[in-house]
Legacy VTK file of the C-alpha trace (Angstrom):
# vtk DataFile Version 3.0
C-alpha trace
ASCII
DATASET POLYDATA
POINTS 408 float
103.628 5.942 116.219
102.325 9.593 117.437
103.868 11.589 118.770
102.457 13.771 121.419
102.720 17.287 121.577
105.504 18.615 124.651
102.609 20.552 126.560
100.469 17.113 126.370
100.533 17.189 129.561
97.891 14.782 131.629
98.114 17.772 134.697
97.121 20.466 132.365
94.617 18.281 130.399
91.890 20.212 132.305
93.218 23.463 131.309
93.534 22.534 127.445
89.996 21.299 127.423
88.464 24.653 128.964
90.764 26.591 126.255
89.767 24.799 123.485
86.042 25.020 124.643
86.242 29.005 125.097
87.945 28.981 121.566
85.174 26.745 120.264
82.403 29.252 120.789
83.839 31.105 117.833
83.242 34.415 120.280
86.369 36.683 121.153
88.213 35.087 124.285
89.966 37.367 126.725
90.004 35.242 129.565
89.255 31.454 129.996
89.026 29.719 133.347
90.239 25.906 133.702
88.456 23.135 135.226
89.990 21.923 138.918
93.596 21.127 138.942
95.399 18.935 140.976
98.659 19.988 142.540
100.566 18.772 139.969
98.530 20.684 136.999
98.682 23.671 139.375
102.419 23.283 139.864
102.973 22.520 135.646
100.639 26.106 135.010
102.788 27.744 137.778
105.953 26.251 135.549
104.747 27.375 132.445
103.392 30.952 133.267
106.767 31.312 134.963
104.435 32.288 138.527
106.343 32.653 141.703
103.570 31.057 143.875
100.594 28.705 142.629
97.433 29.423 141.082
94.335 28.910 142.363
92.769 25.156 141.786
90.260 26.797 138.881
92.251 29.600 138.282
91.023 31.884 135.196
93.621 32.842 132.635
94.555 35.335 130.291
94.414 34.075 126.850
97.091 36.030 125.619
99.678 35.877 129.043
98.634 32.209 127.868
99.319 32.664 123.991
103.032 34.324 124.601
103.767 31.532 127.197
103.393 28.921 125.062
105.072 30.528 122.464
107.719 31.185 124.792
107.599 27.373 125.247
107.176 25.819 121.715
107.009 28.357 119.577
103.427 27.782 118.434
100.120 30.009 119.577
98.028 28.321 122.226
95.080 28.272 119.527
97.640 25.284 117.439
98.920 23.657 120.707
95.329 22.809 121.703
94.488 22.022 118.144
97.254 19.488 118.436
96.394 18.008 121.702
92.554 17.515 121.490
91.601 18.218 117.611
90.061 21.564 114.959
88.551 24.285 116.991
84.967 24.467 116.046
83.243 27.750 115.540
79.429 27.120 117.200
78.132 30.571 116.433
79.255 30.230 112.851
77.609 26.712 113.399
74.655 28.176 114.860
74.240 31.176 112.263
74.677 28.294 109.346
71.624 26.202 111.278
69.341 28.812 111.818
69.980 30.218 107.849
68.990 26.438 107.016
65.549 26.394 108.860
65.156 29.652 107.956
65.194 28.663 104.217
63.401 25.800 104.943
60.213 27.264 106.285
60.579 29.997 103.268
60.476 27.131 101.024
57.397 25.251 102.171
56.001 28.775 102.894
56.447 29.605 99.111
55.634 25.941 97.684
52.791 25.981 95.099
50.427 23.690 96.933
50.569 25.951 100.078
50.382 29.226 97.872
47.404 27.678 96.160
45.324 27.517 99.398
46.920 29.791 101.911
44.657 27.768 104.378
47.952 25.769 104.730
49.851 28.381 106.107
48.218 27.872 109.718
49.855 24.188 109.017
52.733 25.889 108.043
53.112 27.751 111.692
52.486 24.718 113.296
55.418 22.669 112.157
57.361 25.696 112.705
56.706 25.922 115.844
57.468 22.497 116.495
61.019 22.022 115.254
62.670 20.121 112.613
62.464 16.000 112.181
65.059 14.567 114.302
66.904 18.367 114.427
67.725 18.019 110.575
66.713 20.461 107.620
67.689 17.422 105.398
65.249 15.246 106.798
62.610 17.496 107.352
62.366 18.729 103.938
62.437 15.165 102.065
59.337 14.288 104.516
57.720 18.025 103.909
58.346 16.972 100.089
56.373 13.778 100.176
53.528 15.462 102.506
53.058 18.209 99.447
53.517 15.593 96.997
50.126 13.975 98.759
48.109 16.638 99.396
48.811 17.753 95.394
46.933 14.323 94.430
44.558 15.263 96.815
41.581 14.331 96.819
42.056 11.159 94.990
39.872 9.497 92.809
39.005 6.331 95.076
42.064 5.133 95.297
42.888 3.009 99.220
45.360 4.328 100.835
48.469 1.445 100.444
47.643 2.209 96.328
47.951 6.140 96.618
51.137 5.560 99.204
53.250 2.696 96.744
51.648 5.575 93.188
52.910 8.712 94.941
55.846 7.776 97.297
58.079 5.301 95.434
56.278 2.526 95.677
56.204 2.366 99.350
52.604 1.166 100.221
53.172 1.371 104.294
54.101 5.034 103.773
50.613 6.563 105.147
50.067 4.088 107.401
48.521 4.939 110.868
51.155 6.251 112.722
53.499 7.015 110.247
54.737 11.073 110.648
54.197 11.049 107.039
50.446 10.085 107.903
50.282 12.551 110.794
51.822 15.574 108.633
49.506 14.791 105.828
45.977 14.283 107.998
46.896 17.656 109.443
47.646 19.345 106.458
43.790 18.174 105.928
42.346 19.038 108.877
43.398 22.871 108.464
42.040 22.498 104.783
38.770 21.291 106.149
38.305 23.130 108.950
38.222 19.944 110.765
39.171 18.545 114.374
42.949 16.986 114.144
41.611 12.822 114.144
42.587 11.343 117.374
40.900 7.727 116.134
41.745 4.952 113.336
37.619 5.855 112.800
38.247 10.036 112.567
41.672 9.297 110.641
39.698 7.085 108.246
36.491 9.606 107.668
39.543 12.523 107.090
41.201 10.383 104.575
37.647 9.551 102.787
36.726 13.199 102.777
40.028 13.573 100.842
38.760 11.241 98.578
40.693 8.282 99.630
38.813 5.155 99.208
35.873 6.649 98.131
32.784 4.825 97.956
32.151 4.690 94.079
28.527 5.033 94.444
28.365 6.883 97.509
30.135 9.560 96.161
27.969 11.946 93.939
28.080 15.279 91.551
24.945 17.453 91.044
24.638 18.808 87.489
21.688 21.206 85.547
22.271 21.632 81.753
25.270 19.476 80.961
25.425 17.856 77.468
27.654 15.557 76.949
28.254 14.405 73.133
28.452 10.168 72.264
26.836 7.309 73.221
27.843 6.178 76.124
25.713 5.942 79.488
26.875 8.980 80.695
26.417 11.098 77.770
22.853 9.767 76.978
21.904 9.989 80.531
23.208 13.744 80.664
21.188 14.641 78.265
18.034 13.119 79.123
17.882 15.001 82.116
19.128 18.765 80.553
16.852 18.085 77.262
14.015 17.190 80.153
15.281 20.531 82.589
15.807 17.858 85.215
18.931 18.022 87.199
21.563 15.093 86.926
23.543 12.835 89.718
26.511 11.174 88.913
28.370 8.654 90.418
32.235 8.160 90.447
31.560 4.836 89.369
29.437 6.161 86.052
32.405 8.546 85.383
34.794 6.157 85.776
33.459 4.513 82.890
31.424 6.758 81.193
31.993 5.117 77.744
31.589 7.208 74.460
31.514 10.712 76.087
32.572 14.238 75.406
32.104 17.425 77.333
31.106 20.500 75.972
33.771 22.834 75.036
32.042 26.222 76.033
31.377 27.601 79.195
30.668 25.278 82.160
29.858 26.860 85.329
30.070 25.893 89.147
28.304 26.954 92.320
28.885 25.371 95.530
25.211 25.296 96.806
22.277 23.302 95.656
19.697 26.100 95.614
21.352 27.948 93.092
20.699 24.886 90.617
17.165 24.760 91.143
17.246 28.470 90.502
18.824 28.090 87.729
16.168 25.228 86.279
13.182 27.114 87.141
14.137 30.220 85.481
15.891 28.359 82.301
14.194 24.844 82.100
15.687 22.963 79.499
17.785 25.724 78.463
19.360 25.812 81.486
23.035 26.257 80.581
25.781 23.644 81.816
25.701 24.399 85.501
27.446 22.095 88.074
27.509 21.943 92.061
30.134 21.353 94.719
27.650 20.927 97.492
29.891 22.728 99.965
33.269 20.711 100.106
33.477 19.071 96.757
33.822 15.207 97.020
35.569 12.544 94.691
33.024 12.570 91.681
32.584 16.696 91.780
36.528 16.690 90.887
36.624 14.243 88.574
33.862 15.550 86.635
35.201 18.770 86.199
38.809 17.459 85.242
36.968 15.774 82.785
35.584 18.328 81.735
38.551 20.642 81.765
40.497 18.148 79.630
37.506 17.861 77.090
38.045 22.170 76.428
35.555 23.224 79.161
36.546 26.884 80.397
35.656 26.318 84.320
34.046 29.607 86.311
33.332 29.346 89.792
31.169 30.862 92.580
30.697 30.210 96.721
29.786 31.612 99.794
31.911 34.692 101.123
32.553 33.543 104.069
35.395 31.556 105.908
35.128 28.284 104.594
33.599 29.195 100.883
37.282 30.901 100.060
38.693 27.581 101.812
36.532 25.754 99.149
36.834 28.196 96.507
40.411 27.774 96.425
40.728 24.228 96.493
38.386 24.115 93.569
40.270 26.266 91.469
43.814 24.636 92.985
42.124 20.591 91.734
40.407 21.892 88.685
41.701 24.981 86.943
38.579 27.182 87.510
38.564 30.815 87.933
37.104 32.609 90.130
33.465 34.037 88.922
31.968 37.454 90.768
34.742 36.586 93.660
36.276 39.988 93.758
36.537 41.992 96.622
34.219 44.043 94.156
32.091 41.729 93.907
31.399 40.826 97.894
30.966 44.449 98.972
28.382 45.080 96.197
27.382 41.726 97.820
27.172 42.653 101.316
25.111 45.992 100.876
22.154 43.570 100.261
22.809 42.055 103.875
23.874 44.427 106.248
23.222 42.046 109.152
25.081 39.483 107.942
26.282 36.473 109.896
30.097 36.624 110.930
32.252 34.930 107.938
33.733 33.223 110.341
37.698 32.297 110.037
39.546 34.019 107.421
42.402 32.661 105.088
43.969 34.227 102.130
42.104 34.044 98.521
44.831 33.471 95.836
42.991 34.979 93.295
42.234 38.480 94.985
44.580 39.511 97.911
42.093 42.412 99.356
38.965 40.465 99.505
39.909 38.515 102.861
40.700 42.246 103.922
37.437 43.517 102.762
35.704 40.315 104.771
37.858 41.532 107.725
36.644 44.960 107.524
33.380 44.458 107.375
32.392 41.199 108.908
29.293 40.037 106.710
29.326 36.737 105.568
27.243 36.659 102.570
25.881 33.214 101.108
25.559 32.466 97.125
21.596 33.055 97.090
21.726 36.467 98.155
23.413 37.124 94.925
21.742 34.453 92.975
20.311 36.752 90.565
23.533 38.170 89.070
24.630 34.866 89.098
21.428 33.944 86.891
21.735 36.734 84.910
25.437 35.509 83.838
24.142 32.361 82.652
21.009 33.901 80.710
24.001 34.933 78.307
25.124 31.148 78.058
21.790 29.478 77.483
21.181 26.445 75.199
19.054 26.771 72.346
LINES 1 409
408 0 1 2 3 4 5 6 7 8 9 10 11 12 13 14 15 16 17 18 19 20 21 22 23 24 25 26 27 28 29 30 31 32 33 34 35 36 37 38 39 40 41 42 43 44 45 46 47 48 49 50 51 52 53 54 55 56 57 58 59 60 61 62 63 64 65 66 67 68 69 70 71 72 73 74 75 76 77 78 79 80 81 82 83 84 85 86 87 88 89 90 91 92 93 94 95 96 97 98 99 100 101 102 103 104 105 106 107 108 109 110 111 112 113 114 115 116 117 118 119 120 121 122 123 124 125 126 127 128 129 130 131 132 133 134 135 136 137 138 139 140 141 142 143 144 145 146 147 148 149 150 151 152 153 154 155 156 157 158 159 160 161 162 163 164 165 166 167 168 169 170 171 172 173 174 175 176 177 178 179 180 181 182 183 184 185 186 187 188 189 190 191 192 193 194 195 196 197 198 199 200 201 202 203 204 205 206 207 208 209 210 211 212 213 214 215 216 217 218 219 220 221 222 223 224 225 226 227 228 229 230 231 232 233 234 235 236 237 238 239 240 241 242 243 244 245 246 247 248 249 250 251 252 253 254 255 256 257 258 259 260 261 262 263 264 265 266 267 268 269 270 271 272 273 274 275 276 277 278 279 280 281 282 283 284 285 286 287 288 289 290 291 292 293 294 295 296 297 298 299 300 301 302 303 304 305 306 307 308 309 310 311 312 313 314 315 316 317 318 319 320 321 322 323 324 325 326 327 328 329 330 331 332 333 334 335 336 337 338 339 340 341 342 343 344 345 346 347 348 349 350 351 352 353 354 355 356 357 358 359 360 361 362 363 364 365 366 367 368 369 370 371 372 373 374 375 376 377 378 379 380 381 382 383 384 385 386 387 388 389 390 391 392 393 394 395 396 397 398 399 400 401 402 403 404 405 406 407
């Protein structure tokens, strides 16, 4: 059986509550004020404060005439007598402090996270979810769903896969984990939509072309890489085909499906480089021909088949180099390239673009700016000076790199 505590008193109920509320705030208390009293609570505070009239039905109170009456009383502080009667004293600024330090921490973390560092693009996603609190008010919860959205947009883009077989590879076998309408989903198609530079989906249809641009569900023959000079060594189709086309100078199109199953094939281990417009290729074959060096194109945003070729060829001992467009979205692209594919950066510098820009001094803008991982003054450089300037106008430095790499 309990046992309640002598100043349990249902009158002064009201005046417990408001002093273990004031107490609560973990702030200093001087003075607390209690909720409406009856005549009876009035007449039991009147009692207990030893008052020679009645206090006022919401009277406010001195914590510590209070403190000494109850010790007067019981001999225990008023801080234990209320801890008796209604439970612990909670301390909601130390509560509040301990919160804050955990969302704090939080946003440092996914801040800081290797996918976002790769391609500081993200960090605009980053000050969105921010800004928009944590899932269901918990740092707990948000992370482990952050977690699974950078797990995602690591594999990203994927090689083809449908969605329910990239959800149940990535996320624990869950299949319905990207589903339409999922957060997971929604954090994720963001996440791409600041990558791409794209409008957020507000369809199944826009959600759908997002996901394909990501490489989801690819369409194996749909999706195609644009190659000058590449040799590979065996038998297989691919290999024979590849060098057809260099040992003709003819440029060569792959299709994921052909390098999906490319049969006896090896890349070459030497240089490969990569440009991210056309023009530069057929450059490129009518200055070298069929000595054209191994030369490959992203065509702006690379697709499915650009990435897996030049895993492939990463993996076979290929030393990657890459070039774009200095502008907005060609450090967007660059750094997704050489985030999926381990290239580095070739004539990227900040260096490199204001040499670059003194051939173009009306320019167009560059656009919107994000961070380049590899060179943290050239988006300040762009900033300055406001000149986008597109991979042909430097096209014959860029030619003059390969001349050093030609075959034969």
């Amino acid at each position: 059986m309990t046992v309640r505590h002598p100043l349990d008193l249902p009158e002064l109920r009201p005046l417990w509550s408001a002093v273990h509320d004031r107490l609560s705030t973990g702030r200093p208390v001087s003075r607390v004020r209690s909720g409406p009293l009856g005549d009876a609570g009035r007449e039991a505070l009147a009692d207990l404060l030893g008052l020679d009239r009645l206090p006022d039905a919401e009277p406010t109170i001195s914590l510590a005439g209070l403190d000494g009456a109850v010790l007067d009383a019981c001999g225990r502080p008023v801080r234990d007598v209320v801890t008796a009667i209604l439970g612990p004293i909670r301390d909601r600024a130390a509560e509040r402090d301990r919160r804050t330090g955990q969302r704090d921490a939080l946003w440092g973390w996914l801040a800081g996270h290797d996918v976002v560092t790769a391609q500081p693009a993200l960090l605009e996603w980053v000050g969105h979810l921010r800004a928009n609190g944590l899932v269901d008010g918990s740092p707990d919860r948000t992370r482990s769903l952050l977690t699974a959205a950078l797990t995602v947009l690591a594999a990203l883009p994927a090689d083809g896969e449908p969605l329910p077989v990239l959800a149940a590879r990535l996320l624990d076998g869950d299949s319905h984990a990207l589903d339409d309408g999922t957060r997971l989903s929604g954090l994720v198609l963001r996440a791409l939509a600041v990558l791409y530079d794209a409008d957020l989906p507000d369809s199944a249809e826009t959600r759908r072309v997002l996901w394909s641009r990501a490489g989801v569900a690819d369409d194996q023959l749909s999706a195609t890489v644009l190659a000058v000079g590449l040799r590979f060594d065996g038998e297989g189709p691919v290999a024979r085909v590849s060098r057809i086309c260099a040992d003709a100078g003819h440029p060569v199109s792959l299709t994921l499906a052909q390098l999906r199953t490319p049969g006896d094939c090896t890349g070459p281990a030497g240089p490969v480089h990569i440009t991210e417009n056309p023009s530069v290729l057929a450059l490129s074959l009518r200055r070298f021909g069929h000595h054209c060096p191994p030369l490959v194109c992203t065509s702006g945003w690379p697709n499915t088949a650009v990435i897996h070729l030049l895993r492939r060829l990463a993996d076979d001992g290929a030393s990657l180099r890459y070039h774009g467009d200095f502008d907005g979205e060609g450090i967007r692209i660059a750094a997704h390239v050489l985030a999926k594919t381990g290239a580095v950066p070739w004539r990227m510098a900040a260096a490199d673009y204001r040499a670059a820009v003194s051939r173009v001094p009306l320019g167009p803008d560059p656009g919107r700016l994000t961070p380049a991982p590899w060179d943290r003054t050239l988006v300040g450089s762009m900033a300055e000076l406001r000149t986008a300037v597109v991979e042909e106008v430097v096209a014959d430095l860029l030619l003059d790199d390969l001349a050093d790499h030609r075959h034969g």
